[in-house]
N, C-alpha and C positions, 0 to 999 in steps of 0.2 A: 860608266863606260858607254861607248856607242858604237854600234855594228851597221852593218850594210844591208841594207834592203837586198840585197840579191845573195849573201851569204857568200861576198867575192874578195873579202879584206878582212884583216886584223882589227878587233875594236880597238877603240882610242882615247884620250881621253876627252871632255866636253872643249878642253880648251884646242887638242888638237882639229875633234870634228868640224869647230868655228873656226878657225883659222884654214883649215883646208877647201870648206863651202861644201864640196859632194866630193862622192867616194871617187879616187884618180882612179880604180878601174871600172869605172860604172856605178850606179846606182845612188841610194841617199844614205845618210847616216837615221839613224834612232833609237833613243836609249836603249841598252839593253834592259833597264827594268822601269817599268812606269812607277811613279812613285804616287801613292796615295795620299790624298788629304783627309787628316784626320778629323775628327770630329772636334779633339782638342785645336788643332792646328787653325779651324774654321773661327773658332770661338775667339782665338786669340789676335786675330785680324780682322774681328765681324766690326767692328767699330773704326776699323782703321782708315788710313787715306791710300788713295794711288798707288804711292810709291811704296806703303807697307805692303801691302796685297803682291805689289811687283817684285820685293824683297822676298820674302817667302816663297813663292810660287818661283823663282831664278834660284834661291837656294836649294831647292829640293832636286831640281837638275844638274846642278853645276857645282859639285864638290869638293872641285880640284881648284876654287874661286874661292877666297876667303869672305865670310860676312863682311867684313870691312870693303872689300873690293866689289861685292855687288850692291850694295848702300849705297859707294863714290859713284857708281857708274849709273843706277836708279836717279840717283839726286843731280845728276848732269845731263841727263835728258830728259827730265819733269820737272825739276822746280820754276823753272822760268819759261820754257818754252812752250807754254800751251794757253790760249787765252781766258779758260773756263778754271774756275776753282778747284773744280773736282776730276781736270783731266780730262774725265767722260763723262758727258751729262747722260740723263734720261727723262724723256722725254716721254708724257705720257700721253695717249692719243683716244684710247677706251678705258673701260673698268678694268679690260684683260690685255691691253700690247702696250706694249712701250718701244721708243727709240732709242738706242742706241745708240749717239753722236759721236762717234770714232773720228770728226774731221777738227777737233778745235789745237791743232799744231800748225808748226812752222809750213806747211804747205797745204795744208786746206782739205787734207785725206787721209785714212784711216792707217795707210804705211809710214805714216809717223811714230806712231804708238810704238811701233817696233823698230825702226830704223834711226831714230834718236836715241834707243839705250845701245842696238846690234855693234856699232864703230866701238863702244868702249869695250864692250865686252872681246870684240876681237883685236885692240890695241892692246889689251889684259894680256890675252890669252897670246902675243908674240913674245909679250916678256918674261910667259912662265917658260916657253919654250925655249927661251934662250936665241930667238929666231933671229937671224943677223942678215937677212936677205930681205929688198924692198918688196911689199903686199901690191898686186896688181890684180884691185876689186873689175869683173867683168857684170854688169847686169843688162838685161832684154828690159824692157819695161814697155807695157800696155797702154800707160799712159801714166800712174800717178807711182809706182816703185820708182821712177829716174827721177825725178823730183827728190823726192824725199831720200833716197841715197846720197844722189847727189850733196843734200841739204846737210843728210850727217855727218858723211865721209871730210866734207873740204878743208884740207888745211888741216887734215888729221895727222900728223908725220909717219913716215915710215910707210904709207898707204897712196896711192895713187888711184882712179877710178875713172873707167871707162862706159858708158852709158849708149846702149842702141834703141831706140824707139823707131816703130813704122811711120816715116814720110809720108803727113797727109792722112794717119790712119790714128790720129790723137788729134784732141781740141785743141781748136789755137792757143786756148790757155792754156794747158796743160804741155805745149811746144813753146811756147813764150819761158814758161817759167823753167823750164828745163835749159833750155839756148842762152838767157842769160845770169845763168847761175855762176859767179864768179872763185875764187879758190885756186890755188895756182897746180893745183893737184888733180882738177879736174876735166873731162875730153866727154863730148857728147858728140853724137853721130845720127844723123833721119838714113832711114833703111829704105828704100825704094822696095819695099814686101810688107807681109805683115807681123804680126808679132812670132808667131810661130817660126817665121824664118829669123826673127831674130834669136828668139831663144833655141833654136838647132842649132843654130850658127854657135853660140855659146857653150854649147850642151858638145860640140863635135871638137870646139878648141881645149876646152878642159882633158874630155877622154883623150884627145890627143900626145900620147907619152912620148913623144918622139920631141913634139914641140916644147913641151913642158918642162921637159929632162933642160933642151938647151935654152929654155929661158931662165930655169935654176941655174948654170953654170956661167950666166953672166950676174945672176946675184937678185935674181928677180923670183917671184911664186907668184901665181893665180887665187886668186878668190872671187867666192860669190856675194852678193847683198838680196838675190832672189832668195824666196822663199824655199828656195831648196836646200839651202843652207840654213841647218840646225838655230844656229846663233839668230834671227831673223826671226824662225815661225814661233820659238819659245816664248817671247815675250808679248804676243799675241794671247796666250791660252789666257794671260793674266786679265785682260777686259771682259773675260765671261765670267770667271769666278767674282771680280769686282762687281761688273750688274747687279749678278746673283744676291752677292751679299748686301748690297743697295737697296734692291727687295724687299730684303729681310730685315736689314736697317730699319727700313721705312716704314715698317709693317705692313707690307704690300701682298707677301707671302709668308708662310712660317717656315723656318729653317727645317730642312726636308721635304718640302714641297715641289716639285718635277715643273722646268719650265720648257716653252721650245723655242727657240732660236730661229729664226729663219734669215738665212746669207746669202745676200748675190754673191754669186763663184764662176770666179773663171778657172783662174789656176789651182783652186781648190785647196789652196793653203789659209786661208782664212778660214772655214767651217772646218777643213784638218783641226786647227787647232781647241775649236769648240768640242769636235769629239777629245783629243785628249785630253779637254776639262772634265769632259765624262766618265770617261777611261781613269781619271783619278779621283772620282767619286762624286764630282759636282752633281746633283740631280737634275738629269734632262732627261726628255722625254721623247721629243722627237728634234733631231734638226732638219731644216728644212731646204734642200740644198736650190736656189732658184736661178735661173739661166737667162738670156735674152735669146735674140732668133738665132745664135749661133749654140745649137744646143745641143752639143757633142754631148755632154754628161746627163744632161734629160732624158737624149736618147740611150744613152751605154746603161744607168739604173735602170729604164724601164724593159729594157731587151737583152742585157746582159753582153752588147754587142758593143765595143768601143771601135767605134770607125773615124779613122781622121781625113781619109782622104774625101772630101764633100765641100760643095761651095762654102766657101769664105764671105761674110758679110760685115759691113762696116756700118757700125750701128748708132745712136744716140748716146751709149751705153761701152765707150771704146775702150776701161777698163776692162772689160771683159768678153772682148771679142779675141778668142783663144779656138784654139782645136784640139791642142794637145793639152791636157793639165799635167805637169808635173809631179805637185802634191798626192795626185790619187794612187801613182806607187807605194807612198807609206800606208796610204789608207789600205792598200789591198795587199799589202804586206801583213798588216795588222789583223785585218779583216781572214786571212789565211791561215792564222797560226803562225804566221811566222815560217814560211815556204819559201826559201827566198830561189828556190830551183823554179818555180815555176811562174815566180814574179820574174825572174831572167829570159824566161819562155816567151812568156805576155810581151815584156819591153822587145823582145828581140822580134816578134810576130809584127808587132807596131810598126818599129823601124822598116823592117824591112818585106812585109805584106799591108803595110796600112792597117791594121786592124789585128783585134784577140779579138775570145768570146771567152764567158765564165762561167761556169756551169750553176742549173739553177740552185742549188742549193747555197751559193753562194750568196746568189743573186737575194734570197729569201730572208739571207742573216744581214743582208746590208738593211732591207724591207724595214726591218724589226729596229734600225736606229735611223733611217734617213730615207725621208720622202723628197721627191722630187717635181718638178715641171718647169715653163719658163712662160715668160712674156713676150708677147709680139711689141713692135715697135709701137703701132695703134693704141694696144693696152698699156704701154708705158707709159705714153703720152696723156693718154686720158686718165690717168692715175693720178698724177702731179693734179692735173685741174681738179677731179674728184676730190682729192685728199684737202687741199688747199679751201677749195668750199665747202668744204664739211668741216671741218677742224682752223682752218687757218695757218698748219702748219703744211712747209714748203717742204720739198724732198728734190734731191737729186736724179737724174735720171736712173742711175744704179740702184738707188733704196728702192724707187717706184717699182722698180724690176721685181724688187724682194717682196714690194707691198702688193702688188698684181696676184704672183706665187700664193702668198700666204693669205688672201683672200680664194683663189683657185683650192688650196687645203681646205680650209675650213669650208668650205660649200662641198667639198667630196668627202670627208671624216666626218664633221660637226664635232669637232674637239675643240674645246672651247679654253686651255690650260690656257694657263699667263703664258705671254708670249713677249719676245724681248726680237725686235726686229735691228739688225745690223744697218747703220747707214754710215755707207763708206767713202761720204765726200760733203763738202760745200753743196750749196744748191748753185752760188755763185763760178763754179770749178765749170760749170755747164751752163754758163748765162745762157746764152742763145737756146739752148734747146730746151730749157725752163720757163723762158719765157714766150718760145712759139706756145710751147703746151698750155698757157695762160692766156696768153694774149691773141692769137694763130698766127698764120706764117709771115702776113705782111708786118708785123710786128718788129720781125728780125731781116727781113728780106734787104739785102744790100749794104747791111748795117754794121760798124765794127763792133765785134764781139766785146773789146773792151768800154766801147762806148755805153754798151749794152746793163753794162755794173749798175749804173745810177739811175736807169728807167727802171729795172728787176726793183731795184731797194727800195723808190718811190711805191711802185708798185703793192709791194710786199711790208713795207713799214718795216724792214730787215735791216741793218748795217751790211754793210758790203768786208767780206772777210778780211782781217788785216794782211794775210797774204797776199791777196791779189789787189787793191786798190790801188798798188804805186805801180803798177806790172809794165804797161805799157811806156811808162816813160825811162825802164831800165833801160841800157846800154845789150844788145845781142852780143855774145862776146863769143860763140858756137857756130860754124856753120859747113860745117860737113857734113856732105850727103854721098850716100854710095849706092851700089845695086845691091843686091842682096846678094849674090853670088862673090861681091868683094870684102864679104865683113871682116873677114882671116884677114886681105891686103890691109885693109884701113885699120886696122889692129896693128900692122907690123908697121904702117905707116910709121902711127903714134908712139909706138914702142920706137920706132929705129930714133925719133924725134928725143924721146926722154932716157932714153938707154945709150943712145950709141952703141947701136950692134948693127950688124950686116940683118938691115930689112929688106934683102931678096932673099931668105930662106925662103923655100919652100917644103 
């Protein structure tokens, strides 16, 4: 069953919590009980692939799902869709860090992993429901969640999906591949603000009971494909324990040996999910949570101070240029005992003074599983080249982020554990700013970014990802734009377009 991060709703079941995205009166869903991985359980998947590792680790959450039913829905978004053997490579760099490659999917980034199996799982979870009203998916996206929603969702029946990304505040590529993603199901929208205003925007139409009630009464419900939705962050936890065991596979480490993680984090649902690998026994050691120059959460671990209201910067790195993390509520739900009075407190201080504080002794137990800092733009930059001449291998501007961090760690600890570093994208998803950082700025100066594919590749001795090589020559099939104070209109726009209802409610 699963309950509400603010202890405001009735638990429900996994299929409900999926289907519903976040709790209608505020807050997230998470399981009532974490369930452990046993030492049997490890053993019996230590040899496995992918999609075993994905089985087990989906069945231990989702009970109300038949094994048969998460087998179909595993084997329908990994057997074919990923162009690496083993789903997630790893990649080794030293004696002691390895990569990560969370990007070898249908779009080039690490929200595949989980948004390729999330559609079946909650196409599942309407039929155990008996649900007889059309799914209206709403997601924000930073840059690579609408991609890859988009990608799973299209052409899913019974499911419609709405996509807001910030106008201008995402890579051309990463607006290319969103704008012409075809599906006769699918609606994307550039937001004239930045991510945060989209995801309010989304965060204020959900809580909206009023709206919601009368979009139920024409046959319609809300859902999410963000990470705040259960069905989405679960099947993320599954590529840490798979590394792990990769490791151990390989004899790299011996089974029980503590490794640490370090993840670029915006919205903080990606290293979320590495702690609940921990929380159900995996052995880690530290994770390492790593930020760019928007570094709300750099700042809130080291001062206990979560302040949103602060300059907004638009970075190399536009996956993760966030203010608000969503994610970090289950964390500090977690992290609490289980308080959800005074995670209501925090969220409601947020909303409506900009900012909580946490007292130290909080601050002290977060200390003891996750370390923090971030990257300047500079050091990002100069990371990619470092790494590249040292090693040969290329990194995206988001890894370099992580690689910066986890270099800043170990010159302040000198912990020297195996390290398993997250890289949450193509290097090609960010031509232009991969190959300033190689080549310098006249390099890319005036240059089209898709032009840019075949100089990087030369460059790099790389193939150019098969998602993005044909990109430029698709068909735009998207082009609505709004301000950000209209993202409710341009919702009802849509809605009045695929529903036929009276789209001047207000």
């Amino acid at each position: 069953m699963y309950i509400s991060t603010r202890d405001n709703y009735q638990s429900v079941s996994a299929a409900k919590a999926i289907k519903l995205g976040m709790v209608p009166t505020g807050g997230l869903f998470v399981p009532e009980n974490i369930p452990s991985l046993s030492q049997k359980d490890i053993l019996a998947i230590l040899q496995g692939s992918y999609s075993d590792v994905a089985k087990k680790i989906l069945g231990l959450y989702l009970d109300d799902y038949l094994v048969e039913e998460i087998s179909e829905c595993v084997d329908k978004a990994y057997v074919d869709n990923f162009n690496h053997e083993d789903i997630v490579a790893l990649h080794q760099l030293t004696d002691s860090v390895y990569v990560m490659e969370l990007w070898h999917g249908p779009t080039a980034a690490f929200k595949d992993m989980a948004l390729q199996v999330m559609p079946h799982l909650l196409s599942l979870a309407l039929q155990k429901l008996e649900f007889d009203k059309e799914i209206v998916i709403l997601v924000a996206t930073s840059g690579d969640t609408g991609k890859a929603a988009l990608e799973g969702f299209k052409d899913i029946p019974g499911i419609k999906i709405v996509c807001f990304y910030p106008y201008g505040g995402v890579s051309k590529i990463q607006e290319r591949q969103m704008t012409t993603t075809d599906g006769k199901n699918t609606y994307v929208v550039g937001v004239k603000g930045n991510f945060d205003d989209c995801q309010n925007a989304v965060k204020a139409i959900f809580g909206d009971e009023e709206y919601c009630s009368f979009l139920a009464k024409n046959g319609y419900e809300l859902s999410s494909a963000n990470s705040i939705n259960w069905g989405r962050l679960l099947p993320q936890i599954v590529y840490y324990v798979f590394s792990y065991l990769k490791l151990v596979k390989d004899k790299k480490i011996s089974l029980g040996d503590k490794v640490n993680f370090v993840v670029p984090t915006g919205n903080f649902g990606n290293i979320l999910a590495g702690w609940y690998a921990g929380k159900m026994g995996l052995p880690i050691n530290k994770l390492i949570c790593a930020s760019n120059e928007n570094k709300v959460l750099t700042d809130f671990f080291h001062t206990g101070v979560y302040e949103k209201n602060r300059a907004f910067k638009h970075t190399k790195s536009p996956s993760m240029d966030i203010l608000v993390s969503s994610n970090l509520e289950r964390f500090l739900y977690e992290m609490t005992g289980r308080d959800g009075k005074t995670i209501s407190s925090w969220m409601e201080d947020l909303n409506n003074k900009g900012y909580f504080e946490i007292g130290d002794k909080l601050k002290e137990a977060i200390a003891e599983v996750l370390w923090a800092d971030f990257a300047t733009e500079d050091e990002t930059m100069a990371m990619i080249k470092q790494e590249f001449n040292k090693t040969e291998y290329l990194m995206d501007t988001h890894t370099a982020v992580g690689m910066k961090v986890y270099e800043k760690y170990l010159k302040e600890t000198g912990d020297d554990t195996v390290t398993i570093l997250d890289s949450t994208a193509s290097p090609f998803k960010f031509t232009a700013s991969v190959l300033e950082a190689l080549a310098g700025f006249q390099a890319v100066n005036n240059k089209d970014e898709f032009e840019l594919f075949q100089e990087l590749s030369k460059i790099v001795d790389m193939p150019v990802h098969s998602a993005l090589k044909d990109l430029k020559e698709k068909p735009v099939l998207h082009d609505r734009v709004c301000e950000k104070g209209d993202i409710k209109k341009e919702l009802e726009d849509i809605i009045g377009n695929f529903l036929l209802i009276n789209s001047s409610y207000t």
